[in-house]
C-alpha positions as CSV (number, residue, x, y, z in Angstrom):
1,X,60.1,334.7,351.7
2,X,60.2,333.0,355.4
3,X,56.9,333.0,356.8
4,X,58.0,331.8,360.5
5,X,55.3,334.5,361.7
6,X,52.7,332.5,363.0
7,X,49.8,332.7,360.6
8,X,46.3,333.8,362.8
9,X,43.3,332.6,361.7
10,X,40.1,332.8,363.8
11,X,38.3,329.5,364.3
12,X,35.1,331.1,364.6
13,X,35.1,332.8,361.2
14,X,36.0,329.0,359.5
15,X,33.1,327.3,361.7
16,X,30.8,330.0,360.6
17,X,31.8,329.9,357.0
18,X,31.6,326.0,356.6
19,X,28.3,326.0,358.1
20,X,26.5,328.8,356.2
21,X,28.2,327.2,352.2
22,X,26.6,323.7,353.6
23,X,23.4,325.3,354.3
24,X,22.9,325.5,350.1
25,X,21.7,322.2,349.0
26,X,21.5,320.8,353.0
27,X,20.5,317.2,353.9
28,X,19.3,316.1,357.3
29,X,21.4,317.4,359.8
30,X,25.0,317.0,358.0
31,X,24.6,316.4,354.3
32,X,25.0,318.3,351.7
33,X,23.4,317.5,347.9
34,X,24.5,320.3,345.4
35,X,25.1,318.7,341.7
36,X,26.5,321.7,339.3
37,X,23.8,324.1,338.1
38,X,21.7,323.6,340.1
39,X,19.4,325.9,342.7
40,X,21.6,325.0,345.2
41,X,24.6,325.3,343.0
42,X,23.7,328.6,342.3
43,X,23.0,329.8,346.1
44,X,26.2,328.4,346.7
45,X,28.3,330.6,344.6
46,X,26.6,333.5,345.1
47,X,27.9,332.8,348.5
48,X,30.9,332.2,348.0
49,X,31.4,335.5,345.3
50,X,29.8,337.4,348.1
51,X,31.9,336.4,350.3
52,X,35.2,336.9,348.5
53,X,34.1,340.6,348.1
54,X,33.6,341.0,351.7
55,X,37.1,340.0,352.0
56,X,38.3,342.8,349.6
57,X,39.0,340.6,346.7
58,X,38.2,340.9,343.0
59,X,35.8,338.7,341.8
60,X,35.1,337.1,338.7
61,X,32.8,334.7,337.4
62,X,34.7,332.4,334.3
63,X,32.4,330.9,331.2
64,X,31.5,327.3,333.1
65,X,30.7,329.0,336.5
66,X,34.0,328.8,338.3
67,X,34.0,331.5,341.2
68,X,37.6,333.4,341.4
69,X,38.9,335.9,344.1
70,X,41.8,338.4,343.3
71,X,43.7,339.9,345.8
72,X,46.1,341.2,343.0
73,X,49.8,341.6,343.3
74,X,52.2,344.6,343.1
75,X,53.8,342.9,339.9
76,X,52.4,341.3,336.9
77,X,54.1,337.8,337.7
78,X,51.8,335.0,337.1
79,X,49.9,334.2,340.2
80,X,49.4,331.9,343.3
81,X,46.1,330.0,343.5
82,X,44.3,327.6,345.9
83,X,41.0,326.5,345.8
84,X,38.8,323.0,345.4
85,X,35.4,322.2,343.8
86,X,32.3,323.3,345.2
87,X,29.4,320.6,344.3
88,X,29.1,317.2,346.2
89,X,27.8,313.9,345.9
90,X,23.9,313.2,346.4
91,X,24.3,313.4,349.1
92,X,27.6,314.0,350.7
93,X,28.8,316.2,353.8
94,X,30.3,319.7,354.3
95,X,34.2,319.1,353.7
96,X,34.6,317.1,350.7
97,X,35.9,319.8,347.9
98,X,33.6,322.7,349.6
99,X,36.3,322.6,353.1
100,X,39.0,323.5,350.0
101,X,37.5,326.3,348.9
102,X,36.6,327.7,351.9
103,X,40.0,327.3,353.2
104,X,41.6,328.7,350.0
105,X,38.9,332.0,350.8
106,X,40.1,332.0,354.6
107,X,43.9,331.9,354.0
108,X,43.6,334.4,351.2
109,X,41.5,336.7,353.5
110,X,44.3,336.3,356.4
111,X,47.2,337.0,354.2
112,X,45.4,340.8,353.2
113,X,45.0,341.9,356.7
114,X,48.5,340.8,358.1
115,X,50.6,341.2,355.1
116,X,48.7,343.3,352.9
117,X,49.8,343.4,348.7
118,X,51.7,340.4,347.7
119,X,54.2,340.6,344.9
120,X,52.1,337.7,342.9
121,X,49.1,338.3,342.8
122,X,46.8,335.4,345.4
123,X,43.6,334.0,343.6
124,X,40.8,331.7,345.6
125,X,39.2,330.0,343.6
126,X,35.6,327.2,343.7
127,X,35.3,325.1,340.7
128,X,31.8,324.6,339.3
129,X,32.4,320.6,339.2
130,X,34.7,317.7,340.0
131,X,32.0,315.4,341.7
132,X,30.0,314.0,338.5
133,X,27.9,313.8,340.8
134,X,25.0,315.3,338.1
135,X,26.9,314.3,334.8
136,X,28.6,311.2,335.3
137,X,31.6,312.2,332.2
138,X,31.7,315.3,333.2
139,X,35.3,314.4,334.2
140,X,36.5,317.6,336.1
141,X,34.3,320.2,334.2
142,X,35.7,323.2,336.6
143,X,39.3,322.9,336.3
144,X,39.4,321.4,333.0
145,X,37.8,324.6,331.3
146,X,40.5,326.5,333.1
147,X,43.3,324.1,331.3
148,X,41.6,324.1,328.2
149,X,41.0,320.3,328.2
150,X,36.8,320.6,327.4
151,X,36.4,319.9,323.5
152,X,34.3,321.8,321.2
153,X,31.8,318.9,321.1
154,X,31.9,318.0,324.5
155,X,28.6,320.0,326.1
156,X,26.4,318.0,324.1
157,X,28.2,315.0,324.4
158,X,28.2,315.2,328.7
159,X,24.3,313.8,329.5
160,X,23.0,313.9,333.1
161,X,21.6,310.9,334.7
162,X,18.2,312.8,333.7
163,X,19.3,313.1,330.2
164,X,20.2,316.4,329.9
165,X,23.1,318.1,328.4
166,X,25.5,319.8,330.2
167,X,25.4,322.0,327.9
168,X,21.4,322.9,328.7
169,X,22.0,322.5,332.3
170,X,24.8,325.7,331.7
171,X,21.8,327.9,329.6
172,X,19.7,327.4,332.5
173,X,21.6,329.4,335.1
174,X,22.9,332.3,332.1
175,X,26.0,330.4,331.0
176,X,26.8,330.3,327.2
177,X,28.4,326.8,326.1
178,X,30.1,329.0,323.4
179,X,32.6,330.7,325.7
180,X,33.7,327.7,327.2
181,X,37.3,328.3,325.5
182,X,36.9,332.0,327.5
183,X,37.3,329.7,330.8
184,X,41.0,329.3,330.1
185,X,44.0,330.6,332.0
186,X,47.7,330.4,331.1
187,X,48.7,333.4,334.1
188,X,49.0,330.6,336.6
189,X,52.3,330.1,338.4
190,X,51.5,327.6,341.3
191,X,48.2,325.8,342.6
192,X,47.9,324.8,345.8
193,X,44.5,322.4,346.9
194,X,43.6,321.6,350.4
195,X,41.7,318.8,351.0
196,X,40.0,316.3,353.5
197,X,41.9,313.5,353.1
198,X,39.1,310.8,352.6
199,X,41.0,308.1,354.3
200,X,42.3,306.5,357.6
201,X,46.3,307.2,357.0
202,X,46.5,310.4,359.2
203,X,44.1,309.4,361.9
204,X,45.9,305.8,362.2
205,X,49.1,308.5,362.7
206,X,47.8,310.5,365.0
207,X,48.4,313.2,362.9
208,X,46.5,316.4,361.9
209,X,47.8,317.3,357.8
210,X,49.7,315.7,355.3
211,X,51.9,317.2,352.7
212,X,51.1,315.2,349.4
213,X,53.8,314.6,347.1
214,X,51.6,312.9,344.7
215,X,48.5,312.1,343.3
216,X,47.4,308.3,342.4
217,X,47.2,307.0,338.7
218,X,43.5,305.4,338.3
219,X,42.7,303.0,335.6
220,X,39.0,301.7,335.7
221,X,38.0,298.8,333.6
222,X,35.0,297.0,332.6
223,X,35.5,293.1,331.9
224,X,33.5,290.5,331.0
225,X,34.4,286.9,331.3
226,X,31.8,284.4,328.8
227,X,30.9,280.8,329.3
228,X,28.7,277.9,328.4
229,X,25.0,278.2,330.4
230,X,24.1,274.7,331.6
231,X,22.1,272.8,334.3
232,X,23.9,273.5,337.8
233,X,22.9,270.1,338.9
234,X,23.5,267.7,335.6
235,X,26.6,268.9,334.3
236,X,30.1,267.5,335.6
237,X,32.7,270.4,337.5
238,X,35.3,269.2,335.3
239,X,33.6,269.8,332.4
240,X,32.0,273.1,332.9
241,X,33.2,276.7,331.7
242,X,32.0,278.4,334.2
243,X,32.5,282.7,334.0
244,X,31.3,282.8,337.9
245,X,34.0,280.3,338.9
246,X,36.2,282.4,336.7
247,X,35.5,285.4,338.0
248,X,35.7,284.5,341.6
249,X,39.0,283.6,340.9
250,X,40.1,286.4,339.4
251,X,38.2,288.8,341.6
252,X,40.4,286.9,344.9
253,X,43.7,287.1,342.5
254,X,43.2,290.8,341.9
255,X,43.3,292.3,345.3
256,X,45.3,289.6,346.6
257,X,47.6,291.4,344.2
258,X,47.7,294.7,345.5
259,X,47.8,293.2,349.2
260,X,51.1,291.4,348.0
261,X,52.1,295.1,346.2
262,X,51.3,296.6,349.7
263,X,50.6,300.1,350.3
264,X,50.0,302.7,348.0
265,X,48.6,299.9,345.5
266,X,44.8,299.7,345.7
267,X,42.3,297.2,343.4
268,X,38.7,297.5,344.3
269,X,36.1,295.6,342.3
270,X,33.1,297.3,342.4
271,X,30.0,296.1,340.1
272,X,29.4,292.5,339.5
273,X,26.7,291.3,336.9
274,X,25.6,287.5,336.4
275,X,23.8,286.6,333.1
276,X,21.3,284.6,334.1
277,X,21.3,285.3,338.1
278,X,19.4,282.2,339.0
279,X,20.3,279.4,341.6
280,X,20.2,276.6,339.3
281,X,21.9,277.4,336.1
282,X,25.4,277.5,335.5
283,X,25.6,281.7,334.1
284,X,26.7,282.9,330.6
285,X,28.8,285.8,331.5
286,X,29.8,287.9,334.3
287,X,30.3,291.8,333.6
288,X,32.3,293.3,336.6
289,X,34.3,296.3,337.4
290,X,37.8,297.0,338.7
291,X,39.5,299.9,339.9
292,X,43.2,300.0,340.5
293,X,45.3,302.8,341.3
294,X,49.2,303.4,341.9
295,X,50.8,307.1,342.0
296,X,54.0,305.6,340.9
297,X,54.1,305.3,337.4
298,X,56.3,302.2,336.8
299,X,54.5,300.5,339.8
300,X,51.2,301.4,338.3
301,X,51.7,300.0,334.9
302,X,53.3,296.8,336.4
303,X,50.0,296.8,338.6
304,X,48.2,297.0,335.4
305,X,49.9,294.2,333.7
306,X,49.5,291.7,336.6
307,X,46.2,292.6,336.9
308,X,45.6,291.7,332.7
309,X,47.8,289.3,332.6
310,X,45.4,287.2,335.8
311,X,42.8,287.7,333.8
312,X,43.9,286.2,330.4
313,X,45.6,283.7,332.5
314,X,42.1,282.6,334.1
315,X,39.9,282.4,331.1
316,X,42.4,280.5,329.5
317,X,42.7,277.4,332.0
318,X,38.8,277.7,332.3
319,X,37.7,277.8,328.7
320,X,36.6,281.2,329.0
321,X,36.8,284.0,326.9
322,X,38.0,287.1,328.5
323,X,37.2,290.9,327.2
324,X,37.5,294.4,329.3
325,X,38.0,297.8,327.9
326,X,39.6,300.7,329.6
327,X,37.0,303.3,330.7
328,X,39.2,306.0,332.5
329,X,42.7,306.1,332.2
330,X,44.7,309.1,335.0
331,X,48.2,309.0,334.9
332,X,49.6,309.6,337.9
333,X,50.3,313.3,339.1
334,X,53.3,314.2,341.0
335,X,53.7,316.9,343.2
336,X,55.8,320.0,342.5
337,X,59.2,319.4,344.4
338,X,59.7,323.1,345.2
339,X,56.2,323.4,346.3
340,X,56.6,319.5,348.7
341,X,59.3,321.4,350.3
342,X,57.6,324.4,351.0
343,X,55.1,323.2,352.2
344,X,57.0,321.0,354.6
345,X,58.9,323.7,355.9
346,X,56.3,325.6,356.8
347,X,54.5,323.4,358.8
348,X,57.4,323.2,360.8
349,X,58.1,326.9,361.7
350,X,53.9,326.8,361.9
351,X,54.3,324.0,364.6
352,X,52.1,322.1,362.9
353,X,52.6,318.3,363.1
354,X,52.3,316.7,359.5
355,X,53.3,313.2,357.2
356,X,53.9,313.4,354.0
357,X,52.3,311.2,351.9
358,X,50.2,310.2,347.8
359,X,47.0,310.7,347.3
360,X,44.6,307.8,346.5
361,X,41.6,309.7,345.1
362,X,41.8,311.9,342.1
363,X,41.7,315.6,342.9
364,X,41.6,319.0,340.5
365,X,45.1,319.5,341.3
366,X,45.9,316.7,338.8
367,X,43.9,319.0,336.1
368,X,45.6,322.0,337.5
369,X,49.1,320.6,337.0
370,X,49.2,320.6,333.1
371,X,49.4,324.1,333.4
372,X,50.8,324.6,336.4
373,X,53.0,323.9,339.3
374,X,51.2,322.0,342.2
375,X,50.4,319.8,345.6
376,X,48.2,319.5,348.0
377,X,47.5,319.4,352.1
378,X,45.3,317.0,353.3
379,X,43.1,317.4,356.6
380,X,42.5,314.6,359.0
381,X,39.6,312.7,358.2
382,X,37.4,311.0,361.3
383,X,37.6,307.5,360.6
384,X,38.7,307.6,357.0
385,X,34.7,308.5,356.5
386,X,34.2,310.7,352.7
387,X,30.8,310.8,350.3
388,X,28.9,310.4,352.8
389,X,26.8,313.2,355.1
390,X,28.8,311.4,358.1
391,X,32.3,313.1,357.2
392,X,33.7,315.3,359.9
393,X,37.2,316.8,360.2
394,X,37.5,318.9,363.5
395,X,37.6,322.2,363.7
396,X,41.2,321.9,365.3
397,X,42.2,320.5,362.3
398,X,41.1,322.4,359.6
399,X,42.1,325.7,361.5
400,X,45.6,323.5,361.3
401,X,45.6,322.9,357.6
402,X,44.6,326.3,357.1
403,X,47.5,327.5,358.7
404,X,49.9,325.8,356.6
405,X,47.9,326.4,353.7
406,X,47.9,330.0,354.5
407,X,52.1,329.9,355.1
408,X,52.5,328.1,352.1
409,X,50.6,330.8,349.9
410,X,52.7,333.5,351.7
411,X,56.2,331.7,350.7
412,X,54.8,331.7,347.4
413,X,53.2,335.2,346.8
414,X,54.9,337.6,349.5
């Protein structure tokens, strides 16, 4: 259906809802720290299933804690969703995942009082958990319940950083580990997540929202390059197998390889560790980290190859021995074409200035989409700033986002 109507939706109401879902788990005067399952956790989704029943919508709590909203359709065609995780990093700020959900309640909320009944039913939904913020495998607990992607073993197998089970962490707040498989949903036509964008691209644009058309692959490894330990002062250069020469080679060959690659190609290494880290010895090994990322799939695995490829090339020539092994492996996630376009058009008849472009974090929409058709809109974000209490995103511009958001849905549902 055209949805050149302009979509209303009240600034005040977003301001006010932002602010009182960052009040649970609030830090100083912007943060927010609210890990899954906890106090805060909980006060949050009460919230927010409060809230989605002041709004008129059915609400239901799934078997890991995801809050959904209904606003149910006048056929039985599988329905329209949008919504983002609500926990955060230790501490974070109010937009990252929570500004999705919110935005995802708002739009909902706006639809019912100017259209009234859809003809697919309109869900809002805040996932329990994307941030591992508490468990650090907890890999996407929300949304992957809802695509069936949590094992039978894995509760006991997720550990906090205290040591407890995800699985114990879900007793405490009345959730049974056993119904996990309840949390599942095959009724879902299209997902739709709005997001912060947690970089500088629209801000260097000038621009308020992006349409993304697709979401970055991310391999991290671990490496390790070995040498010989020796004096620092007695033994020859030319003699010497060195891992921290090695490894500042490789390190400066890695992201000099995704400068060359240019943009969307990212390499970050993150974690360096010297064995021994003393002035005067030559070390034994270096343990480091990288991250690279590419939301084209033939780019990303040539990415990947360059990046191995250094590395073996490096030890060699050095008399090193080279090892990594692959610690998270997400293909890249493309966007649903139907939905790009959609969402591009109604931006447009919205007036609402936009890029489209990939995303370089992962998201839930890349969970979402195995079961699903997806994309995402992104939100300007003030100086690229994310996981951190300093990110802001104006008002203006998540009252934008919404908009689009909110048009989208209605092409979709009405």
């Amino acid at each position: 259906m055209n949805s050149a109507k302009t979509i209303e939706i009240d600034p005040a109401f977003v301001e006010k809802t932002i602010f009182e879902l960052a009040s649970y788990g609030a830090v100083g005067e912007t943060g927010v720290s609210r890990t899954v399952y906890s106090p805060e956790w909980v006060g949050a989704t009460d919230y927010y299933s409060r809230s989605c029943a002041e709004a008129g919508l059915d609400v239901h709590r799934d078997a890991v804690g995801n809050v959904w909203g209904r606003l149910r359709g006048a056929t039985d065609e599988k329905a329209v969703v949008s919504g983002s995780h609500i926990d955060s990093q230790t501490p974070g700020g109010r937009y990252d995942g929570a500004l999705g959900a919110v935005a995802a309640l708002i739009a909902v909320r706006a639809l019912k009082q100017q259209f009234g009944t859809p003809r697919r039913s309109l869900e809002a939904v805040a996932f329990c958990e994307e941030e591992s913020s508490r468990f650090p495998n907890a890999n996407y607990w929300g949304s992957r319940a809802v695509t069936g992607r949590i094992a039978p073993g894995d509760p006991e197998r997720v550990i906090g950083f205290s040591g407890e089970t995800i699985a114990e962490a879900m007793r405490s707040v009345g959730l049974d580990p056993e119904c996990i498989p309840e949390a599942r949903r095959s009724d879902i036509d299209s997902f739709v997540e709005l997001h912060i964008e947690q970089g500088p691209i629209l801000e260097q644009a000038g621009l308020p929202v992006a349409v993304v058309d697709a979401i970055t692959g991310i391999r991290h490894y671990s490496a390790e390059l070995a040498g010989v330990q020796n004096h620092a002062g007695a033994f020859p250069m030319d003699i010497r197998h060195d891992p921290l020469a090695g490894f500042a080679e490789i390190a400066s060959g890695l992201i000099n390889t995704a400068h060359r690659l240019g943009r969307p190609a990212v390499t970050t290494v993150g974690r360096v560790l010297v064995e021994p880290n003393f002035p005067g010895i030559i070390p034994a090994k270096v343990g480091f980290t990288i991250d690279a990322r590419h939301p084209d799939a033939a780019a990303r695995n040539r990415l990947y190859e360059m990046h191995e490829g250094l590395m073996r090339e490096v030890a060699g020539r050095r008399g090193l021995s080279v090892d990594w092994r692959v610690m998270i492996d997400h293909q890249p996630s493309p966007s649903d074409p139907e939905i790009v376009a959609t969402l591009q058009r109604v931006a447009a008849e919205q007036g609402v200035p936009f890029l489209t472009m990939a995303s370089g974090a992962g998201h839930d929409c890349q969970q979402m989409a195995a079961i699903a058709r997806t994309a995402m809109i992104f939100v300007r974000s003030k100086d690229g700033r994310s996981h951190t209490p300093e990110e802001f995103s104006s008002l203006e511009d998540i009252v934008a986002g919404i908009r689009v958001l909110a048009a989208g849905l209605h092409a979709l549902a009405y």
